[in-house]
N, C-alpha and C positions, 0 to 999 in steps of 0.2 A: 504494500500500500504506500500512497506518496503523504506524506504529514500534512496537515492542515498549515495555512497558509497562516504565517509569522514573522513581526521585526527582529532585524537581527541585528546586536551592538557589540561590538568590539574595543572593552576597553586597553586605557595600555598601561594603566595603573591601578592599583587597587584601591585606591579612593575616588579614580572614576567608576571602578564598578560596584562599589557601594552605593555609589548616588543612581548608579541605573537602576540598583536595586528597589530604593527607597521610593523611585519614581513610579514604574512598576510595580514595586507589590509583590501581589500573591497572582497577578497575571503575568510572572516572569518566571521561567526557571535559568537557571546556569549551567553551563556545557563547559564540563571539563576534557575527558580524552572520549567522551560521548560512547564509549561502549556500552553505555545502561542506558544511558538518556536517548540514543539515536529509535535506539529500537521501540522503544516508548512511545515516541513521536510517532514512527511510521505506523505504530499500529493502530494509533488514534488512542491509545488510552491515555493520554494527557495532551492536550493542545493550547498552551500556551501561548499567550499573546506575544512574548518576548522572548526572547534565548538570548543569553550572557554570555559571548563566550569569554573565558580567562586565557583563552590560550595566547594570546599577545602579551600578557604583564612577565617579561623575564626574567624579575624577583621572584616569581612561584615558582619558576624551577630549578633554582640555585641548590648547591648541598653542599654545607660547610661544615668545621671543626667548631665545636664553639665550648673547646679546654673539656669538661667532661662527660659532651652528650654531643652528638652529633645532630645536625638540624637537615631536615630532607626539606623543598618546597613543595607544597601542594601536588603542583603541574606539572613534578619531575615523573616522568613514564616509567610502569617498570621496567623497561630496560635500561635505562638510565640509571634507577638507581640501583638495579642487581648489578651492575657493572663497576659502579661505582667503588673505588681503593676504600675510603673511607667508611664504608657499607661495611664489605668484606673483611676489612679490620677487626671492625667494632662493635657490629652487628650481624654478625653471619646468618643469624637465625634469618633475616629480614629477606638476604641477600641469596640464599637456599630456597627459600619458600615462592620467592616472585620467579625463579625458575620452574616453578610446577604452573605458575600460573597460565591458564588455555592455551596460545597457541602463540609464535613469534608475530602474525600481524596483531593481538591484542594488547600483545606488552611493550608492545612499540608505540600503542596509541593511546593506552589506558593509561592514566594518571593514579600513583597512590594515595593523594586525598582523593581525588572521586569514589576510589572503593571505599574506602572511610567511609565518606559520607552518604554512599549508598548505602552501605549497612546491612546488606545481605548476609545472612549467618550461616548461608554454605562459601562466601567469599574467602579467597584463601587471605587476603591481606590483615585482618579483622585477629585471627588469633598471633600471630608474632608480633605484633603490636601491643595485645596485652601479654603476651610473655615477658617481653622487650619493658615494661613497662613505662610505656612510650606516654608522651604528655600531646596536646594536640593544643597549637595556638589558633583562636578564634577572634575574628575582628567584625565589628560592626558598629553601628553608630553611637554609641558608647564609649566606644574605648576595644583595649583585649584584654582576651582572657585566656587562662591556662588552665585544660578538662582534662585529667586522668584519665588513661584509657581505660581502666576501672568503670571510668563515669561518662562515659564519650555514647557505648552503646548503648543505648536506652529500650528499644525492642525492636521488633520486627520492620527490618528494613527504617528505623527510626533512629537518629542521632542526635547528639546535643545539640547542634545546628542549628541555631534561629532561622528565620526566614528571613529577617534581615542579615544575617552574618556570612562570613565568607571561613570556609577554613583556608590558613596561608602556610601555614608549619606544620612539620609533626618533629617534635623534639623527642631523641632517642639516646638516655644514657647508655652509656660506654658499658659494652660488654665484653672486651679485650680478653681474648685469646680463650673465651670460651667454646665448647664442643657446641653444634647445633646440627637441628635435622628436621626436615618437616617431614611425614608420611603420611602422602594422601590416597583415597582408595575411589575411582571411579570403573563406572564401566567405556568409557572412550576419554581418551588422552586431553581433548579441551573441554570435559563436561565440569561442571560444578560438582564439588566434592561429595561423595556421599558420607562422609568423614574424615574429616583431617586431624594431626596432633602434630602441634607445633612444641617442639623440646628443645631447649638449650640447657647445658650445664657446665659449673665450674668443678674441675677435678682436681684433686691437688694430693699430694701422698697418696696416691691410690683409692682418695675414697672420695666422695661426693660433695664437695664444700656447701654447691649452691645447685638450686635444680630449679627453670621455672618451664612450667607445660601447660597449654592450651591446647583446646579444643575447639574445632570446626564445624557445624551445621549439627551439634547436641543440644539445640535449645533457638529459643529464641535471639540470641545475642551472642558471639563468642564466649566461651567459658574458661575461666583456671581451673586447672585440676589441682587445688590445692593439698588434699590428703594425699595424690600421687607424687609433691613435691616434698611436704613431710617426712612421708615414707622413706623416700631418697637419699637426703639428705645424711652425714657419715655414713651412707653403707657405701660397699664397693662395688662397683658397676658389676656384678657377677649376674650371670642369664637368673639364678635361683632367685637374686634378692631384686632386680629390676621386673620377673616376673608378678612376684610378691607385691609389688608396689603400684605394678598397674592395673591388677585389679580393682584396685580402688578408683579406676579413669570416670566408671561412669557412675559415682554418688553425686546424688546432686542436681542427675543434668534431667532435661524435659527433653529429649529426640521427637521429629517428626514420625508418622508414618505416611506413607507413599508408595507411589510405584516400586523406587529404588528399594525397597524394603522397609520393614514392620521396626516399632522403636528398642525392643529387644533386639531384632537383628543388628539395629544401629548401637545398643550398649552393649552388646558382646566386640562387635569391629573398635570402640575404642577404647576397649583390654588389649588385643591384640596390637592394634595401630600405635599404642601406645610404648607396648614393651619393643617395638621394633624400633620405634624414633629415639627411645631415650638408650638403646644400645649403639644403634648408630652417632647420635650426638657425643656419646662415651666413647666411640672407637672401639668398642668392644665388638 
């Protein structure tokens, strides 16, 4: 189908696309790397008077150092930022994950705030994020503000995102020289997850210092597996005791069910998806 007929503004700063925003309203959406939004369009499920695009303001996709957290822009693609030295340093878990994500023309054009801010909880970006425990800068006519990836997902396909505001950052402490692994399980190579487990950990003497793991499409919202990071923690990456520990992946969580399978089906896969990402993050 072709989209219903709409203005289109191109700012080249982020305080010109706040005022488009504020001008527009709730008859405008914003186009990031438009992998969510195009198809929306076309299908007529949302027809906007306006479309924002941000892909002109060059501040959004910068990716700096900034001493002990690294700062990604908005509009940086994932390919840009899996590629990224600075990623891959400091963030591996980030930098591992947006390599699973669907297919080379979507990470070329997809932006990692867009996923954000779309919020979809089979989205692979949504848990290394809160692994990462990544902070999200939000600007709008106010001022900014700094949301907890804790606190960023709010429910289903819903984010902290005002409808005035823009997200411009995602600020990502330093997780230098840690193991990471994301393990995701689909039936075709660019589908949306039917479960994912995103794991990073720090290992030191042999045993576990630090462990954080999320999960993928178990709930309405990304989840931590917090009793699997617990568990973890001083043992030795051994298969007995990383087993042990992921059974505990799916307390807590709410799974859909669906075609892809029933939500049992989906909390037995992230035991299993579990103990395979935190041996691999271990190099075990």
């Amino acid at each position: 189908m072709i989209p219903s007929q709409f203005d289109y503004v191109a700012p080249r700063t982020v305080e010109e696309a706040l005022a488009a925003l504020a001008e527009h309203g709730d008859d405008a959406k914003v186009l990031a790397g438009g992998q969510s939004l195009l198809p929306i369009l076309r299908l007529r499920m949302n027809s906007p008077e306006t479309v924002i695009d941000l892909g002109r303001i060059p501040q959004l996709r910068e990716i700096t150092d900034d001493g002990d957290a690294i700062v990604v822009g908005a509009m940086a693609t994932h390919d840009e930022v899996r590629k990224n030295p600075l990623v891959s340093e400091h963030a591996r878990l980030l930098s591992v994950t947006l390599a699973e994500v669907a297919d080379p023309q979507v990470r070329h054009r997809g932006t990692l705030g867009g996923a954000l801010v779309h919020a979809d909880p089979a989205g692979d970006v949504g848990a290394p994020a809160l692994a990462l425990d990544a902070e999200m800068v939000v600007v709008g006519p106010n001022g900014s503000r700094t949301i907890p990836a804790e606190d960023f997902f709010v429910g289903l396909f819903t984010s902290a995102v005002g409808e005035d505001e823009l997200l411009t950052q995602i600020r990502i402490p330093k997780h230098t020289g840690w193991g990471a692994h994301y393990e995701k399980f689909v039936r075709l190579v660019h589908q949306w997850s039917i479960v994912a487990v995103a794991a990073t950990l720090k290992v030191e003497g042999g045993s576990i210092a630090d462990a954080r793991v999320a999960l993928t499409n178990m709930g309405a919202t990304p989840l931590r597996a917090r009793s699997v990071e617990q568990a973890l923690i001083g043992q030795a990456p051994t298969a007995d005791a990383v087993r042990e520990a992921a059974a505990k992946a799916a307390e807590g969580t709410d799974p859909p069910s669906d075609l892809n399978g029933g939500a049992d089906y989906r909390q037995h896969l992230a035991g299993v998806l579990t103990r395979r990402a935190v041996l691999a993050a271990a190099g075990a």
